[in-house]
C-alpha positions in Angstrom: 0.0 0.0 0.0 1.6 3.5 -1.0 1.4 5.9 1.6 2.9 8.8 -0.1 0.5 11.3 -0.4 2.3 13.8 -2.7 0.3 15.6 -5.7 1.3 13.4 -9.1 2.3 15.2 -12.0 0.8 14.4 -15.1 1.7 14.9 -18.5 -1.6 16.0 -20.2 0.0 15.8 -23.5 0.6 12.2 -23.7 -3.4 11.6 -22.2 -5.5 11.1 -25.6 -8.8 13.0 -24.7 -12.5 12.0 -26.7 -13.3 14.6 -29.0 -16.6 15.3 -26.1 -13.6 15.9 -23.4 -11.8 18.7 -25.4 -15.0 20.2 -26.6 -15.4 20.7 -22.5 -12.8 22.3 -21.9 -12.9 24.4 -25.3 -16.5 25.6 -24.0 -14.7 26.4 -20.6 -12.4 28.6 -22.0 -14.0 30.4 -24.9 -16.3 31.5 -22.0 -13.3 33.2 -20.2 -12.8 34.5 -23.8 -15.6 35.8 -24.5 -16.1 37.3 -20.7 -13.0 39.2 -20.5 -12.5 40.1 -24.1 -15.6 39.7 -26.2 -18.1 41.4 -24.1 -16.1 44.6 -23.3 -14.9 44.7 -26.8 -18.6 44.4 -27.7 -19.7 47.1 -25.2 -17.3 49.5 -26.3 -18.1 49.2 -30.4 -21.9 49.7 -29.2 -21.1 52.8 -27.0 -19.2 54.4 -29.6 -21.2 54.0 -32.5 -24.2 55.0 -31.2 -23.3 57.7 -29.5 -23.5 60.2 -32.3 -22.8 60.3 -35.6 -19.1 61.7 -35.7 -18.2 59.0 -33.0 -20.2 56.1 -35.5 -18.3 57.4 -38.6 -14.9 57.3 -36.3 -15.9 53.1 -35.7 -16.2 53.0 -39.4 -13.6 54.3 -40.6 -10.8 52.4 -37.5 -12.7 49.5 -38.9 -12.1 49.6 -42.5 -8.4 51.3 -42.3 -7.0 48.5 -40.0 -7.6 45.1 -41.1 -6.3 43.7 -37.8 -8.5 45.2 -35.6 -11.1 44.1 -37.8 -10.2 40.5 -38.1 -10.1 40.7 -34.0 -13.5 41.9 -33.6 -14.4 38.8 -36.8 -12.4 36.4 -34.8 -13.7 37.7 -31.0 -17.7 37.2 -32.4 -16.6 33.3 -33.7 -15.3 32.5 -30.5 -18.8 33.9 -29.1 -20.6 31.9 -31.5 -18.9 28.9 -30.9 -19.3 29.0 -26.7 -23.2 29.2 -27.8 -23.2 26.0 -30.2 -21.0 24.4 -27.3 -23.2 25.4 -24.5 -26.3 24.2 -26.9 -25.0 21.1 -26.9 -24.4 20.6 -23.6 -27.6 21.9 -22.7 -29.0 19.4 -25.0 -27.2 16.4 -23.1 -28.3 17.7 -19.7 -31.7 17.1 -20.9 -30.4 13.3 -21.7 -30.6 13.5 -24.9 -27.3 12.2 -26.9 -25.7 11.1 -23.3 -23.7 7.5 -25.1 -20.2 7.9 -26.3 -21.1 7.3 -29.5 -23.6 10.2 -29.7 -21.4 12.4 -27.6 -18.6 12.1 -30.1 -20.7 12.4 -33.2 -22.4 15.9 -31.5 -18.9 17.0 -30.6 -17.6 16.6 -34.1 -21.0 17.8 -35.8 -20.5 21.3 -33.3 -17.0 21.9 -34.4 -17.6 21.0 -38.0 -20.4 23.3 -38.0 -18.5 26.2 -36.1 -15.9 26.1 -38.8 -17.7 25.8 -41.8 -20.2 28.9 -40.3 -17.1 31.3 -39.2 -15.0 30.0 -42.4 -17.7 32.0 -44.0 -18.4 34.6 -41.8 -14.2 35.5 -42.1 -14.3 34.4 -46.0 -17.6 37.2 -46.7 -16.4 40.1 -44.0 -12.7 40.1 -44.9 -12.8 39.8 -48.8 
């Protein structure tokens, strides 16, 4: 019987995580995302461009002159929309629907293959 009660270090890049596992922790942190960087970011584009029109036309034109700020904002709104497919689907499998491995891994796959065929557009259409 071992009775060394030290914390183990493990290596989580050797663990091979289900696609449902990394989808987790994906949702987890595209939440902090979107918390500490989507929202304010969000907050602030609304303030300012509907304060009044010299302060809308300033939004415009930081938007169109610098494409990295732009593809920030693009990228920031796909990170959104991907916590709210991820949380759909886990609000789907709290109501036991889709709770096997087998359906667990087909909904994970289905909710990133549909989060990158939706913001592959969404950055293909708003950046051309």
């Amino acid at each position: 019987m071992n009775t060394d009660h030290r914390p183990v270090y493990i290596d989580l890049r050797k663990i091979n995580l289900p696609v449902s596992a990394l989808i987790s922790i994906t949702h987890r942190i595209s939440g902090m995302y979107v918390f500490f960087v989507t929202m304010p970011m969000a907050l602030c584009l609304v303030y300012f461009s509907t304060k009044n029109i010299n302060t809308f036309n300033s939004v415009i034109n930081l938007l169109n002159g610098n494409l990295f700020l732009k593809a920030l904002i693009i990228f920031s709104f796909c990170v959104l929309w991907y916590h709210i497919l991820s949380g759909v689907r886990h609000l789907i499998m709290d109501a036991h629907i889709g709770e096997s491995l087998t359906a667990s891994h087909y909904s994970a796959i289905f909710t990133i293959s549909f989060w990158l065929a939706t913001s592959g557009y969404i950055f293909w259409d708003l950046l051309a």
